[in-house]
Residue frames relative to the residue before (quaternion, step in Angstrom):
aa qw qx qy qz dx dy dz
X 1.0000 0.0000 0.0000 0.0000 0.00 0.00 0.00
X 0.5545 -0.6186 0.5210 0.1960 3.45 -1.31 0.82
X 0.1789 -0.7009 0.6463 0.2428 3.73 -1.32 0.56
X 0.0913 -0.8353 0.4614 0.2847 3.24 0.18 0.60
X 0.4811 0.7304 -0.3475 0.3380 3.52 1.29 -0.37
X 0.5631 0.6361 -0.0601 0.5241 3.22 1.36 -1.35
X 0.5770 0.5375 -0.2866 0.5441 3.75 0.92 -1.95
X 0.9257 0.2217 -0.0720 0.2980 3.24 -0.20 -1.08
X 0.2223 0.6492 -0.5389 0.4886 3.62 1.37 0.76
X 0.8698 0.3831 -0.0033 0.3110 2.91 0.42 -2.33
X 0.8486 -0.0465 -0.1527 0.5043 3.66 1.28 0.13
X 0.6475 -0.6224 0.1031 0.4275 3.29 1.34 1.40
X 0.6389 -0.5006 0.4131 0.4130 3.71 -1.04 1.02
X 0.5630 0.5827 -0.5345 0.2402 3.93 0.29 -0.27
X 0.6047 0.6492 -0.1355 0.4409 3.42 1.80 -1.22
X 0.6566 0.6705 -0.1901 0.2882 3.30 1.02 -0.64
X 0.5917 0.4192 -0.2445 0.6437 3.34 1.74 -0.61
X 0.4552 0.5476 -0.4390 0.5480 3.83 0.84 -0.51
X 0.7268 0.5441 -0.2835 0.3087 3.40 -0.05 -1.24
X 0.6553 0.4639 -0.1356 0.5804 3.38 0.88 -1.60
X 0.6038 0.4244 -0.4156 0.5317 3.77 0.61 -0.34
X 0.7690 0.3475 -0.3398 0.4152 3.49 0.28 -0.28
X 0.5868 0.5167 -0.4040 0.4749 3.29 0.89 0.33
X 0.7395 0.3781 -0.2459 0.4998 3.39 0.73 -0.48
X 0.6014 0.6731 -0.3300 0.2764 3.54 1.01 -0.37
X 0.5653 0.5111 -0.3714 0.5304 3.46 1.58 -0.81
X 0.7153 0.3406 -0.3926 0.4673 4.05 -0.02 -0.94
X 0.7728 0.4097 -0.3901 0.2876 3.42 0.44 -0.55
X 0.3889 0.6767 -0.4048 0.4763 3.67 1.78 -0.07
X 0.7254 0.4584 -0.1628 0.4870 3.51 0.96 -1.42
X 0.5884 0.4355 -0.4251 0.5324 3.89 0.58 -0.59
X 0.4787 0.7361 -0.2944 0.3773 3.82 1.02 -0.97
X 0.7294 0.5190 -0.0748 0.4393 3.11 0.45 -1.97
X 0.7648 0.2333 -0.3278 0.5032 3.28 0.10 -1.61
X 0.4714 0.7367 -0.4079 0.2622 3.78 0.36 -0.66
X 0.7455 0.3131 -0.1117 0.5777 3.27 1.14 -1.35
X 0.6239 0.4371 -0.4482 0.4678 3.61 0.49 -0.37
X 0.5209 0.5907 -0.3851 0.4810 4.21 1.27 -0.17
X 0.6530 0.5462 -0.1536 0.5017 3.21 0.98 -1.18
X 0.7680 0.3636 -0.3409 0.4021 3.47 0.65 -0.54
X 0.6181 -0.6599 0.3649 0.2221 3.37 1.13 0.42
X 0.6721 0.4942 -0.2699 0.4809 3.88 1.05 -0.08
X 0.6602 0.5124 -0.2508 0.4886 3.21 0.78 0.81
X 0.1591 -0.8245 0.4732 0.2664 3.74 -0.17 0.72
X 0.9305 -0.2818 0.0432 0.2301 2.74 -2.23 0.42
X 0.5637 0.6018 -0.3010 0.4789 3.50 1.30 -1.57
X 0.8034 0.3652 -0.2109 0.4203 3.58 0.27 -1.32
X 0.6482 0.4909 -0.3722 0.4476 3.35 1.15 -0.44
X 0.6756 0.5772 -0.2984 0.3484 3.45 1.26 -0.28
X 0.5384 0.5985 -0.2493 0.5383 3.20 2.38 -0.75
X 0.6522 0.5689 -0.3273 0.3793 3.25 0.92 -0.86
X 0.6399 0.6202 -0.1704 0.4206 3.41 1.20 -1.05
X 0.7119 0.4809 -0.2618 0.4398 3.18 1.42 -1.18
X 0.3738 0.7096 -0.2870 0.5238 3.31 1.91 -1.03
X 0.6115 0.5870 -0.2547 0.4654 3.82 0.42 -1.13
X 0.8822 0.3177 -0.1568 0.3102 2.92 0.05 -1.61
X 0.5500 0.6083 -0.3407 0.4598 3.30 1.67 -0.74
X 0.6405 0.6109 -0.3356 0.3223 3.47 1.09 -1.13
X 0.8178 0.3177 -0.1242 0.4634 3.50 1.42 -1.45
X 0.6237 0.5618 -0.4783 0.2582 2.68 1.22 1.20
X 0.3296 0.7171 -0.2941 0.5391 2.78 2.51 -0.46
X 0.5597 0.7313 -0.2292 0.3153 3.54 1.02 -0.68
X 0.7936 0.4015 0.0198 0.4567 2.40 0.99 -1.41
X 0.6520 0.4238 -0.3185 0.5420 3.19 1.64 -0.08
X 0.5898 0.5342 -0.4121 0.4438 3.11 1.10 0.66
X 0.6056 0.5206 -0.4098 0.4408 3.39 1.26 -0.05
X 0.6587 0.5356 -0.3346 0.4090 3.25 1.57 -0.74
X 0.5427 0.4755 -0.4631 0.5147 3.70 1.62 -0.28
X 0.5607 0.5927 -0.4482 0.3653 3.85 0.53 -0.63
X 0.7207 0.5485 -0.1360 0.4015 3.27 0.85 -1.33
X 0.6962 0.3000 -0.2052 0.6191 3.34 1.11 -0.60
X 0.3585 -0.7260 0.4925 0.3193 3.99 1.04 0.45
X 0.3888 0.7860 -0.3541 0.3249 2.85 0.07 1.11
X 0.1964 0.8309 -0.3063 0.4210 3.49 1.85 0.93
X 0.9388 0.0641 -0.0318 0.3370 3.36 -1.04 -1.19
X 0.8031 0.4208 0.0653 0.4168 2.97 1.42 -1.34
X 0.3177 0.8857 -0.2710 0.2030 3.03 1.91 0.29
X 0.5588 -0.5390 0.4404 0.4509 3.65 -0.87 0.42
X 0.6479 -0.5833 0.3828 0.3058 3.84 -0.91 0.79
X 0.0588 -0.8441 0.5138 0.1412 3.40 0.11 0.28
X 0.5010 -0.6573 0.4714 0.3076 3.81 -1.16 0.85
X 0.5518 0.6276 -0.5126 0.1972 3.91 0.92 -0.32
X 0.4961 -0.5777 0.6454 0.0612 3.70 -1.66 0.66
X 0.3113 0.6557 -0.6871 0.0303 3.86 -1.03 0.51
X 0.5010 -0.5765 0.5932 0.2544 3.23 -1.54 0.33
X 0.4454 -0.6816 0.5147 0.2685 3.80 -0.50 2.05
X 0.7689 0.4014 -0.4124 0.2786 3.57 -0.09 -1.23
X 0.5079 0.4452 -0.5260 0.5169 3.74 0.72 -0.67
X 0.6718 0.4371 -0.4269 0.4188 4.38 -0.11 -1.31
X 0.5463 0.7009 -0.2712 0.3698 3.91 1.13 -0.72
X 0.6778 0.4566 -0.1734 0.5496 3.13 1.18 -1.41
X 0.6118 0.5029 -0.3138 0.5238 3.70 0.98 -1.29
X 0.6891 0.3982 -0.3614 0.4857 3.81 0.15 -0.54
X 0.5896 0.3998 -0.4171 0.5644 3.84 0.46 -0.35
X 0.5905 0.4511 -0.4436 0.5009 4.21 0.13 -0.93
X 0.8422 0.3462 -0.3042 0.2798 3.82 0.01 -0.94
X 0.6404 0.6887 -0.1528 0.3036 2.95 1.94 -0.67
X 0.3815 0.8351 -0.2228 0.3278 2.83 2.45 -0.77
X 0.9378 0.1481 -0.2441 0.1973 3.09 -0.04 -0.49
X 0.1402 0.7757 -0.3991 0.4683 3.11 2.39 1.16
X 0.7367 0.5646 0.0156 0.3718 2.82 1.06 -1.47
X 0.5460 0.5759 -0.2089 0.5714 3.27 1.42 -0.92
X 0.7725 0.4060 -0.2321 0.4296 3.62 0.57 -1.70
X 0.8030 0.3273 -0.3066 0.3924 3.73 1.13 0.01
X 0.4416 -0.7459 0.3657 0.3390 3.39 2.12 0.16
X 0.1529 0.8128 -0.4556 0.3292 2.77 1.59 1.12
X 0.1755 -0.7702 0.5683 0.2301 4.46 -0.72 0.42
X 0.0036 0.8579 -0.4847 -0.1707 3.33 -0.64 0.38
X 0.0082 -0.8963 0.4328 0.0963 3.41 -0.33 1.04
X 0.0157 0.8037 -0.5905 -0.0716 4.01 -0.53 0.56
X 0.3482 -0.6617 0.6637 0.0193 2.71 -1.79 0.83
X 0.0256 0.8032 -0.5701 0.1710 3.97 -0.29 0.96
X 0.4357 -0.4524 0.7558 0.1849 3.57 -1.65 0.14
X 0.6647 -0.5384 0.4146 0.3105 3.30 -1.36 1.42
X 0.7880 -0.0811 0.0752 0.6056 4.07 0.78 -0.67
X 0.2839 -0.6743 0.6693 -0.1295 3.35 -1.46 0.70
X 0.1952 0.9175 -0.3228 -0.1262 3.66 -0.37 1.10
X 0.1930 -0.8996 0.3646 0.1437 3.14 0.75 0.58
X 0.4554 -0.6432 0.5635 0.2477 3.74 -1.23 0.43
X 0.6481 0.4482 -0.3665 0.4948 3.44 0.19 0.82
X 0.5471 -0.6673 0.4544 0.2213 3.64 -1.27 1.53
X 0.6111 -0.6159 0.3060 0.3920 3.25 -1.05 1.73
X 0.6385 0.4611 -0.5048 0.3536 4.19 0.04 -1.06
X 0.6633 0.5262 -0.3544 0.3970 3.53 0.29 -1.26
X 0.6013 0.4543 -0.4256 0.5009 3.89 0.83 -1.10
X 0.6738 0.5003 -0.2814 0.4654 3.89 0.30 -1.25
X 0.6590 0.4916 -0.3377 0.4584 4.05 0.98 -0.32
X 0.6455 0.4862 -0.2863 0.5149 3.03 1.27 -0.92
X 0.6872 0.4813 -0.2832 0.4646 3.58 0.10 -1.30
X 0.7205 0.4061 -0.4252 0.3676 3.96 0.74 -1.04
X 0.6186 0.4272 -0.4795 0.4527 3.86 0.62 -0.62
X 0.6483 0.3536 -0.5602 0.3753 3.84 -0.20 -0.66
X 0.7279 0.5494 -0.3449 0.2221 3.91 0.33 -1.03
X 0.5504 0.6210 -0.2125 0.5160 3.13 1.89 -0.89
X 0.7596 0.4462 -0.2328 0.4120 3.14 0.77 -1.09
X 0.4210 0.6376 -0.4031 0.5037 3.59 2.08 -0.32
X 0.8573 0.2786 -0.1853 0.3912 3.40 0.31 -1.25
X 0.6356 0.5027 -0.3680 0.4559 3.32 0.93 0.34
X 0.6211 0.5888 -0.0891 0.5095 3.36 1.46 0.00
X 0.6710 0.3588 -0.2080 0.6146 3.03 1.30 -1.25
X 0.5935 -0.5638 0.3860 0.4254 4.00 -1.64 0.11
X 0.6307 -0.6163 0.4186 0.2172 2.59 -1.54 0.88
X 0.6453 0.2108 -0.2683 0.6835 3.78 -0.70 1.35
X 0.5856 0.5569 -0.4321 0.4002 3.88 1.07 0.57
X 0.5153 -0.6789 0.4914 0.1789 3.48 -1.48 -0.08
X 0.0455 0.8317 -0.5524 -0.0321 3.42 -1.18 0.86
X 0.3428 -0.8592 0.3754 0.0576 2.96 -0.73 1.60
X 0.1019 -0.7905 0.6007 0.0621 4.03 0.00 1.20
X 0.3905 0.7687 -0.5027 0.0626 3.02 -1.05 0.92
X 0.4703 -0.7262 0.5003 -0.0334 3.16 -0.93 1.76
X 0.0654 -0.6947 0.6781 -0.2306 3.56 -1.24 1.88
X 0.3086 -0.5930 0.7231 0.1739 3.49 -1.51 0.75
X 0.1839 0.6169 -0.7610 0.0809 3.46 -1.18 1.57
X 0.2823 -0.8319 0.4636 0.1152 2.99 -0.49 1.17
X 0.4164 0.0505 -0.9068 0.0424 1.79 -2.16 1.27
X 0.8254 0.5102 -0.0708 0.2310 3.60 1.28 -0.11
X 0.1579 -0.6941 0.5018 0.4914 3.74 0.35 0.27
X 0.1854 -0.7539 0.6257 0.0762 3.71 -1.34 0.61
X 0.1255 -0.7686 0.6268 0.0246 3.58 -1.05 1.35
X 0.1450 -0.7768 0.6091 0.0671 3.35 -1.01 1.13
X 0.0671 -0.7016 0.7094 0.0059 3.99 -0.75 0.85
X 0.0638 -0.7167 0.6944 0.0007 3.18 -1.38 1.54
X 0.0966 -0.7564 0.5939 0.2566 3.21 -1.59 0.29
X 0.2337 -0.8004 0.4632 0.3002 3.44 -0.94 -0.91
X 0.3665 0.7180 -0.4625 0.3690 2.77 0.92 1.83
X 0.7171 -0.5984 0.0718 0.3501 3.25 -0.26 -0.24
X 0.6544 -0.5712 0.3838 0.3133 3.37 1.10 1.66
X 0.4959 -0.7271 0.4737 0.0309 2.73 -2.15 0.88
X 0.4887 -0.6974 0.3437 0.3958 3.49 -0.13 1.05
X 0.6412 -0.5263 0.4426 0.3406 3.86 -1.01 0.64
X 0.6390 0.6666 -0.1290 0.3614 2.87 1.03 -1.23
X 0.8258 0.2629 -0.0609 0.4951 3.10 0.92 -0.99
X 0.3606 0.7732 -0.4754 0.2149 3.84 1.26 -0.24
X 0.7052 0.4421 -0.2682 0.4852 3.51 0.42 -0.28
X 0.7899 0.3318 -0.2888 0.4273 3.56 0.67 -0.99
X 0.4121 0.5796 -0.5008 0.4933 4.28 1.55 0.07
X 0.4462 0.7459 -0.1878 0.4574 3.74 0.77 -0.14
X 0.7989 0.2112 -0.1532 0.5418 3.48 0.75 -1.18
X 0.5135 -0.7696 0.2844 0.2513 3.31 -0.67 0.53
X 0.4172 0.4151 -0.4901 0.6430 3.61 -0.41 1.49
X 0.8554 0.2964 -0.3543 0.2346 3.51 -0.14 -0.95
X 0.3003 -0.7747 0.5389 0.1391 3.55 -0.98 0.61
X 0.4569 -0.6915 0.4370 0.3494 3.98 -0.34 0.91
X 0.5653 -0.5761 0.4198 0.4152 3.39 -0.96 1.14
X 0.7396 0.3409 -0.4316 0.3879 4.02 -1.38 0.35
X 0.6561 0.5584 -0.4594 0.2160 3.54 1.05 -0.60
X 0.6787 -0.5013 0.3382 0.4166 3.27 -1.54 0.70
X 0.4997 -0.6945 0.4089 0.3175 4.22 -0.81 0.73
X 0.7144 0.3667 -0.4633 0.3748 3.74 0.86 0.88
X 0.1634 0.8043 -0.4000 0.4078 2.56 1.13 0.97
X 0.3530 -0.8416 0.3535 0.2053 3.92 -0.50 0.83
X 0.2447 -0.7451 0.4829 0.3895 3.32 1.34 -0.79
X 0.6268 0.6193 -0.3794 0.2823 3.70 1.14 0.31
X 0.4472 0.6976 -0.3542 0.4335 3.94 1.28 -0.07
X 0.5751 0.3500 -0.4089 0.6161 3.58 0.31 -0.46
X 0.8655 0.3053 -0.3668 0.1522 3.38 -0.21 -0.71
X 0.5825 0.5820 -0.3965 0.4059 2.74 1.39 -0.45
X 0.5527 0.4740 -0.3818 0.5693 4.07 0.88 -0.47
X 0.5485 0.4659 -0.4569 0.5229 3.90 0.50 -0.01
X 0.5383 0.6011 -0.4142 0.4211 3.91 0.70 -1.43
X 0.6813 0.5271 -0.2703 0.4301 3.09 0.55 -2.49
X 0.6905 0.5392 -0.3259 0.3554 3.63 -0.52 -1.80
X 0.7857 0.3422 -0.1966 0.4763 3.87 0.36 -1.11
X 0.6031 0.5519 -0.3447 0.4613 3.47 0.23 -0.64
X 0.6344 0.3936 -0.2457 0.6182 4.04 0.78 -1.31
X 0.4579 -0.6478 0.5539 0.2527 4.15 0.81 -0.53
X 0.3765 0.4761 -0.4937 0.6228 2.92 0.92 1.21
X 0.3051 -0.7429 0.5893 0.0882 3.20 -2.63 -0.20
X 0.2315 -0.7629 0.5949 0.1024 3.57 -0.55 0.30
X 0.0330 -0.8168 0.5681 -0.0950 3.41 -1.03 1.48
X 0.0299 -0.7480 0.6125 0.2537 3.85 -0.96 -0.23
X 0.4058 0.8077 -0.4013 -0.1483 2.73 -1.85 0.15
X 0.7554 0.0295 -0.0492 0.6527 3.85 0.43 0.13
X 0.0676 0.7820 -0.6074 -0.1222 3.95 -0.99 0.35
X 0.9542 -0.2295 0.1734 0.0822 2.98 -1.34 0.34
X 0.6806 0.4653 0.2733 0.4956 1.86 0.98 -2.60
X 0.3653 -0.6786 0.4303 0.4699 3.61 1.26 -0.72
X 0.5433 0.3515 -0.5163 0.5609 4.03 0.61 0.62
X 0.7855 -0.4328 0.3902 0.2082 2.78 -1.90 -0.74
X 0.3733 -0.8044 0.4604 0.0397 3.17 -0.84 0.93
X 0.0094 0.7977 -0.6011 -0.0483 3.81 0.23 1.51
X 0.2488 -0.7239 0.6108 0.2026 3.72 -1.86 0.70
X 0.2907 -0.8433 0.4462 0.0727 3.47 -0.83 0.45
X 0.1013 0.8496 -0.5133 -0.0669 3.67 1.15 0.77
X 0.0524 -0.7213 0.6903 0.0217 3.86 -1.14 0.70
X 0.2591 -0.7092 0.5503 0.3566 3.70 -0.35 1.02
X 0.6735 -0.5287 0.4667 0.2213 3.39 -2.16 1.43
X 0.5214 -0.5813 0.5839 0.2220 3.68 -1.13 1.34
């Protein structure tokens, strides 16, 4: 969650509605998606009933984010003692992520241990994990693949998100991070505010967030959440 009180001390109230748009724009892309792909009618019942449920989970997660927005209560929050298990928050971030993913024929493939706990409350895990994945499949090529996978290295549960696009200059790994900036190739509506905010997340819980080199030939984000 976002302080927005804080946000805008530190880089003037003009930022502050940006900000909040980007939070709300992934779940509401996804509630969006499955909504219409129901609507078009080419799908049976079972899936039309997952999709729906997928919805509903999304606008409600939603909705607890306006109520953290509302109660300032984001970036800068007081630590908070809750615990969720990443791979289940892993599985939720791929469901919302679907149909981002769909519209660019994007594959997502993950690899996980049966559970993962992590010290840090499930939305915030699902905030974090959705900008790096979004930003995988928007980033990476279109009719490409992004690989999410999740390990216990203790002290930490650790989430890796490849793409196979075209990676992040050396140069810049530290400064895609601060908020405003936006890695050189990205598309210009872009906000420059997602990395940071999963940095916010990542530190605050005592953890970190890193990039660098994939596999694949893009970029390669880590996710360290200290282990429940």
């Amino acid at each position: 969650m976002l302080d927005l009180e804080r946000l805008a001390n530190s880089i003037g109230e003009c930022a502050v509605l940006p900000t909040v748009g980007h939070e709300l724009r992934t779940p509401l892309t996804s509630i969006r998606g499955y909504i219409e792909t129901v609507l078009d009618g080419q799908i049976d019942p079972q899936t039309s009933r997952r999709f729906l449920e997928t919805a509903r989970r999304e606008a409600l997660r939603l909705g607890r984010l306006i109520d953290g927005m509302l109660e300032i209560s984001m970036l800068e929050r007081r630590p908070s003692l809750a615990q969720c298990d990443v791979v289940e928050q892993i599985r939720a971030t791929i469901d919302m992520i679907a149909p981002i993913a769909h519209k660019r024929d994007v594959t997502i493939r993950t690899r996980s241990p049966k559970r993962a706990v992590a010290r840090l409350d499930a939305d915030e895990c699902v905030h974090a994990l959705s900008n790096l994945v979004e930003n995988a499949v928007k980033h990476g090529s279109e009719h490409g693949t992004v690989k999410v996978a999740c390990r216990r290295a203790d002290p930490f549960v650790e989430v890796a998100v490849d793409d196979d696009g075209g990676g992040v200059d050396p140069a810049r790994r530290e400064a895609i991070f601060t908020l405003g900036v936006r890695g050189a190739g990205t598309d210009r509506t872009g906000s420059g505010i997602g990395l940071a905010v999963v940095k916010a997340i990542a530190e605050r819980a005592g953890g970190d967030v890193r990039v660098g080199s994939s596999s694949l030939g893009g970029a390669r984000f880590v996710l360290r959440l200290p282990a429940g």
